[in-house]
C-alpha positions in Angstrom: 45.7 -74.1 60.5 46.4 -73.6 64.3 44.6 -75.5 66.8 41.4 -73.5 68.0 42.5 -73.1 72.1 40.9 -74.3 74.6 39.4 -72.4 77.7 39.0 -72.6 81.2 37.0 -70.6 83.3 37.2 -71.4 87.2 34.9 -69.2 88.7 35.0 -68.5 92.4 31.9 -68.1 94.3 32.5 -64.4 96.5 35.6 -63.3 96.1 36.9 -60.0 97.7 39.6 -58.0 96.4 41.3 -58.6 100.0 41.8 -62.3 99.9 44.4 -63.4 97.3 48.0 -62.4 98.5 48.3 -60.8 94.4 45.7 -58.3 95.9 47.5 -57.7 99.5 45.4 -60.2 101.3 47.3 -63.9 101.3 48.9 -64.3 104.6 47.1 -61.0 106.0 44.1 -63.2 105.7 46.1 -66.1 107.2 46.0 -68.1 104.2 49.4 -68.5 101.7 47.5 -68.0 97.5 50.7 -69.2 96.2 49.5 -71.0 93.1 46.7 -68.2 92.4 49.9 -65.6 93.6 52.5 -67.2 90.9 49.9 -67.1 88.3 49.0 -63.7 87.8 52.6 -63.4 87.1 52.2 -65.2 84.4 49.8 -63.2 82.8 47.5 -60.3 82.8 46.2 -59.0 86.4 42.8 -57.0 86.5 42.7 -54.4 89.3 39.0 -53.0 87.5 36.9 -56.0 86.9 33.3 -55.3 87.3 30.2 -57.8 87.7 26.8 -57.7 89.0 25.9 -57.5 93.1 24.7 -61.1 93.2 25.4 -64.6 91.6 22.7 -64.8 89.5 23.1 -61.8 87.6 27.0 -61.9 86.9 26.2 -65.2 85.5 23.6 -64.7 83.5 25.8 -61.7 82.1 28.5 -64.0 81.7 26.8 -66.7 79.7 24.9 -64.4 77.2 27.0 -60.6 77.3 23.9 -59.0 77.8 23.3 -56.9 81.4 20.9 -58.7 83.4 18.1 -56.5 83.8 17.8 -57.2 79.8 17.4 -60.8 80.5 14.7 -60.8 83.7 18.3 -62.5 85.8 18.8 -59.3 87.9 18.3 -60.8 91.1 18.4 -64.5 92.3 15.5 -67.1 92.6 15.2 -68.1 96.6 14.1 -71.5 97.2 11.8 -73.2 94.7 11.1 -69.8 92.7 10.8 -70.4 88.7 13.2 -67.7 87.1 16.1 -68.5 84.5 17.2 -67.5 81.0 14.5 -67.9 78.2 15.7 -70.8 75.3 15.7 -67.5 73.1 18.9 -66.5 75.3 22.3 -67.7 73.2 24.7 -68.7 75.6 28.6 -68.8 75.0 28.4 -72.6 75.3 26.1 -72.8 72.3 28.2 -70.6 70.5 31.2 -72.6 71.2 29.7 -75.8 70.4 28.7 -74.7 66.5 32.7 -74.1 66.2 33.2 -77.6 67.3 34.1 -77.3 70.6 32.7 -79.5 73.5 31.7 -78.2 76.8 31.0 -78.6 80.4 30.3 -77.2 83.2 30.7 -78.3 86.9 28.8 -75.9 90.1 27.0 -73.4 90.1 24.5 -72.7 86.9 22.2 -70.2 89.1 20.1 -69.2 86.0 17.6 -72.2 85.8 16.4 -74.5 87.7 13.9 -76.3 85.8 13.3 -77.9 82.0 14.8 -75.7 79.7 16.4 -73.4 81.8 19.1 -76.2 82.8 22.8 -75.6 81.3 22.2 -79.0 78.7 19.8 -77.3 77.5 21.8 -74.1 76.4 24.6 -75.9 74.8 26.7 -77.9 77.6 27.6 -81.1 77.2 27.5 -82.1 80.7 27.0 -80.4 83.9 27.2 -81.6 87.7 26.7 -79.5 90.5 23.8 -77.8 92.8 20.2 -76.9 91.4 20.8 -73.6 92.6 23.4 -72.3 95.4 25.1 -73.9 98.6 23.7 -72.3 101.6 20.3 -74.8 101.1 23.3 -77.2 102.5 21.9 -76.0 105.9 18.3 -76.8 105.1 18.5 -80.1 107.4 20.4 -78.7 110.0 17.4 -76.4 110.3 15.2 -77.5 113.8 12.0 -76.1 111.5 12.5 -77.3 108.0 10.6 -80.6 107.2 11.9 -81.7 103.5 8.6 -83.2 103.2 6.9 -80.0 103.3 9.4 -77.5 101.7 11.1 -79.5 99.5 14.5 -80.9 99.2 18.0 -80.0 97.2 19.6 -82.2 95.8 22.8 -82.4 93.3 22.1 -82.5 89.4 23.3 -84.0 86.6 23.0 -83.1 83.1 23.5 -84.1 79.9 22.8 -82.7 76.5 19.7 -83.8 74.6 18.8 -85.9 77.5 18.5 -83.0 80.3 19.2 -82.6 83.9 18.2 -84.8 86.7 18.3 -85.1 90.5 20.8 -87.3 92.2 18.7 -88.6 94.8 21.1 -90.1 96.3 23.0 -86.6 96.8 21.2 -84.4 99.0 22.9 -81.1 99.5 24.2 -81.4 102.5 26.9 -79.9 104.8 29.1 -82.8 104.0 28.5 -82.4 100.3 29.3 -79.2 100.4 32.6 -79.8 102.2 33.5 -82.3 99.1 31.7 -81.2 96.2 34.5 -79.7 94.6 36.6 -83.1 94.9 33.6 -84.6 92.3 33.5 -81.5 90.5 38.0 -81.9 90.1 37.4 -85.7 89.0 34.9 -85.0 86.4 36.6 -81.5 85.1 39.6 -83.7 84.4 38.2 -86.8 83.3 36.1 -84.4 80.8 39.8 -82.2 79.4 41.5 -85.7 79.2 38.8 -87.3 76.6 38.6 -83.8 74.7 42.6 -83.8 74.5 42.3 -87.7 73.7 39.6 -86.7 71.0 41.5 -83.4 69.5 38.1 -81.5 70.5 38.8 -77.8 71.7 37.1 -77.8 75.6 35.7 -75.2 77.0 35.4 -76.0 80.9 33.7 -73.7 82.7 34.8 -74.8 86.8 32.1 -73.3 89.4 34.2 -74.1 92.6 32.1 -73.9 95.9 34.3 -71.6 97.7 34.5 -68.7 99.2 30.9 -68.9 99.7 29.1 -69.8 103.2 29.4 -72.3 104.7 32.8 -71.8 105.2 33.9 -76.1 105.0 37.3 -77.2 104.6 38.0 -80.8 103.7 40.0 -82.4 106.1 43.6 -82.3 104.8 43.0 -78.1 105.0 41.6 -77.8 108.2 44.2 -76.2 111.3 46.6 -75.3 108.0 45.7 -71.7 108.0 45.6 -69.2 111.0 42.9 -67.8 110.4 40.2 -70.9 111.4 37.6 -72.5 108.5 37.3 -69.5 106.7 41.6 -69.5 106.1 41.5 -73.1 105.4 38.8 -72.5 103.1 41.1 -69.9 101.1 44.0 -72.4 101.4 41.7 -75.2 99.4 40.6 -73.2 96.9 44.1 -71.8 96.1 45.2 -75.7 95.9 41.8 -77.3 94.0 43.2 -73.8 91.2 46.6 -75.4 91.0 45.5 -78.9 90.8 43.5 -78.1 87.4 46.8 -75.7 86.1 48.7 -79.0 86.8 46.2 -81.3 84.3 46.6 -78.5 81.4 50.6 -79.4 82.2 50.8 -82.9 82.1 48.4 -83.4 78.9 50.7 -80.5 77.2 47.7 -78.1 76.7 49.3 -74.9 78.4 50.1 -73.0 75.5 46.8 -73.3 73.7 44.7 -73.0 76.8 43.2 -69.6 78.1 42.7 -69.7 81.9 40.3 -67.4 83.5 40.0 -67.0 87.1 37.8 -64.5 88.5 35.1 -64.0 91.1 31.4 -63.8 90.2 30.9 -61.1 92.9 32.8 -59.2 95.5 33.3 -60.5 99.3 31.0 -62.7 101.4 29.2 -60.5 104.1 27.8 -63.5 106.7 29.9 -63.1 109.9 30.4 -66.9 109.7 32.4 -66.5 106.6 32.7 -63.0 106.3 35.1 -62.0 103.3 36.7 -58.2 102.8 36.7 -55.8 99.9 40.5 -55.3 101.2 41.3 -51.5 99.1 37.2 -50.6 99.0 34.2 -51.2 100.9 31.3 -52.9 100.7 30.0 -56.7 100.4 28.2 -58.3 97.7 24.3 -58.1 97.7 25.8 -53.7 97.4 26.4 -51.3 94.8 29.8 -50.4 96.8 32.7 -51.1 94.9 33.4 -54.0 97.5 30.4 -56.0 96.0 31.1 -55.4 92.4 35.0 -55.3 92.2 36.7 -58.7 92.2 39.7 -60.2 91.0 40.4 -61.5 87.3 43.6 -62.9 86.2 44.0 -64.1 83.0 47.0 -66.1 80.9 47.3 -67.0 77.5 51.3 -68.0 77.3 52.4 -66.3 73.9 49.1 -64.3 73.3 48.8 -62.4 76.6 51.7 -60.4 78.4 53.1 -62.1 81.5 53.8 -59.7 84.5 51.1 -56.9 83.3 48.6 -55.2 85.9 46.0 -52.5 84.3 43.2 -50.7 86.4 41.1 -50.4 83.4 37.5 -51.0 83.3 36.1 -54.3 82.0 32.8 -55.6 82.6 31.6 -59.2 83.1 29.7 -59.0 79.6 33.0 -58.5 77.8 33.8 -61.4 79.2 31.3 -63.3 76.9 32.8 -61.2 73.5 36.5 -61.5 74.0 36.5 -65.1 74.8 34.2 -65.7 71.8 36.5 -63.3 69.3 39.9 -65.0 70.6 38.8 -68.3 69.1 37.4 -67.1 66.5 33.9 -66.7 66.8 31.0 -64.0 66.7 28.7 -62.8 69.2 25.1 -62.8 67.9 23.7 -60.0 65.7 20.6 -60.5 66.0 20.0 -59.2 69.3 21.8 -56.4 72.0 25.1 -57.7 73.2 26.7 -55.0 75.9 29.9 -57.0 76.1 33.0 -55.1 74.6 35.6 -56.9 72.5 38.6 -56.6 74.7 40.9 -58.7 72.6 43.2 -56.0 71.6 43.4 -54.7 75.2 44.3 -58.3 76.4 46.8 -58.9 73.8 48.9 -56.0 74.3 48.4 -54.3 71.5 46.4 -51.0 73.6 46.7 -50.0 76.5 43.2 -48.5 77.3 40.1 -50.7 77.6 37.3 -50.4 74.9 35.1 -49.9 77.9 35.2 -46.1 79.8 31.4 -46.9 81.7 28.7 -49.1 83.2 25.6 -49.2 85.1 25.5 -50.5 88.7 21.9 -52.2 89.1 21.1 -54.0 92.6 17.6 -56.1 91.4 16.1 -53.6 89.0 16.9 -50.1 90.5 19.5 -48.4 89.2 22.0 -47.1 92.2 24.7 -46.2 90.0 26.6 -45.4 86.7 30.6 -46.0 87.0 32.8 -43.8 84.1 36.4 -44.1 83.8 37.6 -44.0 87.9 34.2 -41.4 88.4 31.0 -43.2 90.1 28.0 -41.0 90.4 25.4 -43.0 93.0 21.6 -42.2 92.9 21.3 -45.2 95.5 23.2 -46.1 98.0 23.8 -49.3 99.3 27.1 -50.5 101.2 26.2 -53.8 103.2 24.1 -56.9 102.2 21.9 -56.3 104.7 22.0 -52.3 105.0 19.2 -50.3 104.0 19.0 -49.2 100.5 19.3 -45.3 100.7 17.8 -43.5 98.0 19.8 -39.7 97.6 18.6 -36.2 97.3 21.6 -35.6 95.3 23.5 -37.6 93.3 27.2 -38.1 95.1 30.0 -38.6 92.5 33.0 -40.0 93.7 36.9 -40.5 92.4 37.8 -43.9 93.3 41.4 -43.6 93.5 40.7 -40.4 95.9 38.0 -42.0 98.1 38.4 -45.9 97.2 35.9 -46.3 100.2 33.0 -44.0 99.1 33.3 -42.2 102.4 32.0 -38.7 101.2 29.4 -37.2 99.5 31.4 -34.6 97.8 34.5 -33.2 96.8 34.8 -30.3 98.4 37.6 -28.4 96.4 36.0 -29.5 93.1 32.6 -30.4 93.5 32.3 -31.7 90.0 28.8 -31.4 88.6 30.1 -31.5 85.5 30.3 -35.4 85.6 26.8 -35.7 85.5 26.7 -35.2 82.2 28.7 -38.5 81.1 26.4 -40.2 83.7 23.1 -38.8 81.7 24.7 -39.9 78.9 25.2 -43.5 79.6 21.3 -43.3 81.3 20.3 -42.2 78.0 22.2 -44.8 75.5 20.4 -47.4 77.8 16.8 -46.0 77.9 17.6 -45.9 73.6 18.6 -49.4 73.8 15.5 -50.5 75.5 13.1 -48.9 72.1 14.9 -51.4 70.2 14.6 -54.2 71.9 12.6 -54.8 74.6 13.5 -55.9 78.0 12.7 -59.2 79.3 10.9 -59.5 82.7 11.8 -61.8 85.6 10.2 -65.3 85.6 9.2 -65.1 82.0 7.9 -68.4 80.6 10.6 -70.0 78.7 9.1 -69.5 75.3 9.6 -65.7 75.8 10.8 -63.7 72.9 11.6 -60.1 73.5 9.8 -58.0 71.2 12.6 -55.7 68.8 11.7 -52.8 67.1 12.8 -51.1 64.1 16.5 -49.1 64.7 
């Protein structure tokens, strides 16, 4: 029997579609992506990857293929709020781990910050990284914040059946937020050296701390760009990829290991680290294409073609399915599961995703519906920090005519007769919801959604 293969996922943390030089930013944006460049040679390059507006909900989608306004993880938890997936939520790591596969997980969680929420607790082995997200790294530079009084952040550590704990010795700081992604390099390869060692399948699910604000660079990247921190910044992550690429090398695990790097939402919009959406427009924290477009390359040597680009849709959910299908596992029945299988599509053997549509949700309103290269806005929302603009009338837009969203209508065609396909989608959901009902934000952890005859 062939060996189950292993998988790595390194996630980035706002990436545009203008930053990598495979998606005509690279030395535009003053920064040389070879490694991340000569990999999507190697295998499949997504130019229609869509997640969710904000961390939190692309990686709650990720973990379970469910949207995020199903699980209550539409919109991140600021500060000390209680939020998280509910222990009824099956993640892809507790899927995994019933095949016999160990897994870990280094970064970013951003679905659970407390008992029971944490990642050991929803099938990792091991975890290290931040309770929730990096920019708390700036708490003590803060002239009004008194840890004391509003709490501190600190790194975690996790391990399964004994839970997650603070490092107290690691406060998130700007200088550990500089480095993290050194400790999260030495454990990832540490942890794929005793699963090799073992003959264990790993799945190693990287959460690297860039390209998200504070824009850092360790010292051996910083003046090697010419474009200031936020090019050195790119330059490091493009190296901390290849150094992981190079581990799978040297202990002989290329061929049987599928690599997955993507971004968990589209560009950075704080000036001081500011990303671009490069073809569209928009910043993360949107429903432009800008915030919910980012890259996803993905190699499989023998399994997935080398040298193919496709602008076909895939969502973040299906994510969750086709990882599960290509080593042989199920997604759960028991529950709805929105992720697509996309094995077929990945391996060459169709050329048209299984997906045609998708929602667009920004917290819990719903600004758009996306079919085939059609988007039909009832919000509108281009900037993190722009107002959110409800419409009078719905605007429908081609994206490969107006990539930037600029107008409200086609003139020539006008194209009412799209509505119909957004209606439709509207309506599978609303169906969807009298089956199974939808779980709200913060809900205690013993939550289980209620699911009605179908």
């Amino acid at each position: 029997m062939a060996k189950k293969p292993n998988i790595l996922f390194f996630h980035v943390d706002n990436l545009g579609m203008g930053e990598l030089g495979c998606y005509g930013g690279g030395i535009l944006r003053g920064a040389d992506t070879k490694r991340m460049d000569n990999f999507a040679k190697e295998g499949m390059k997504l130019t229609h990857y869509v997640v969710e507006p904000q961390c939190t909900p692309t990686r709650s989608a990720l973990m379970t293929g469910r949207f995020p306004i199903r699980s209550g993880n539409h919109t991140i938890a600021l500060g000390g709020n209680a939020s998280g997936i509910v222990s009824w939520e099956r993640t892809i790591a507790s899927i995994l781990a019933e095949a016999g596969y160990t897994s870990s997980i280094y970064g970013k969680w951003h679905i659970g910050a407390e008992n029971g929420r944490f990642p050991t607790d929803h099938g990792f082995d091991e975890w290290y990284g931040p309770l929730r997200t990096y920019d708390e790294c700036m708490w003590l530079e803060d002239p009004h914040y008194v840890a004391e009084r509003d709490g501190y952040s600190h790194m975690h550590e996790g391990v399964k059946g004994k839970g997650a704990w603070p490092l107290k010795d690691q406060q998130l700081t700007m200088k550990t937020k500089e480095t993290c992604d050194l400790e999260y390099q030495k454990r990832a390869i540490k942890f794929m050296e005793k699963a090799v060692k073992e003959d264990k399948p790993f799945y190693c699910y990287f959460n690297h701390s860039l390209m998200h604000f504070p824009m850092s660079p360790r010292d051996e990247f910083k003046g090697k760009s010419t474009n200031g921190d936020w090019g050195d910044c790119l330059l490091m992550l493009d190296h901390d990829f290849g150094v992981l690429l190079d581990t799978l090398d040297r202990l002989g695990v290329r061929d049987n290991t599928i690599v997955v790097m993507c971004g968990d939402n589209g560009a950075e919009d704080h000036l001081a680290g500011r990303g671009t959406g490069g073809f569209f427009d928009g910043s993360y924290f949107s429903s432009a294409e800008g915030g919910i477009r980012t890259p996803l390359l993905i190699r499989w040597p023998a399994h997935i073609p080398a040298g193919v680009e496709s602008n076909e849709m895939v969502h973040v959910t299906d994510m969750f399915t086709t990882l599960l299908k290509f080593v042989g596992c199920e997604p759960p029945k028991d529950r709805l599961i929105d992720g697509k299988d996309q094995t077929q599509f990945f391996l060459g053997q169709q050329k048209e995703s299984n997906r045609e549509s998708c929602m667009v949700w920004l917290k819990d309103e719903l600004h758009a519906v996306k079919w085939k290269d059609f988007k039909i806005n009832f919000k509108r929302q281009q900037h993190f920090h722009d107002p959110e603009l409800p419409l009078g009338f719905a605007r429908i837009t081609h994206l490969q005519e107006d990539p930037k969203e600029r107008e409200a209508v086609n003139q020539r065609y006008v194209r009412w007769w799209v509505m119909q396909h957004a209606h439709r989608v509207v309506r599978e959901f609303e169906d969807s919801v009298k089956k199974e009902e939808l779980i709200p934000p913060g809900a205690p952890l013993d939550f289980v959604p209620k699911q009605y005859p179908r």
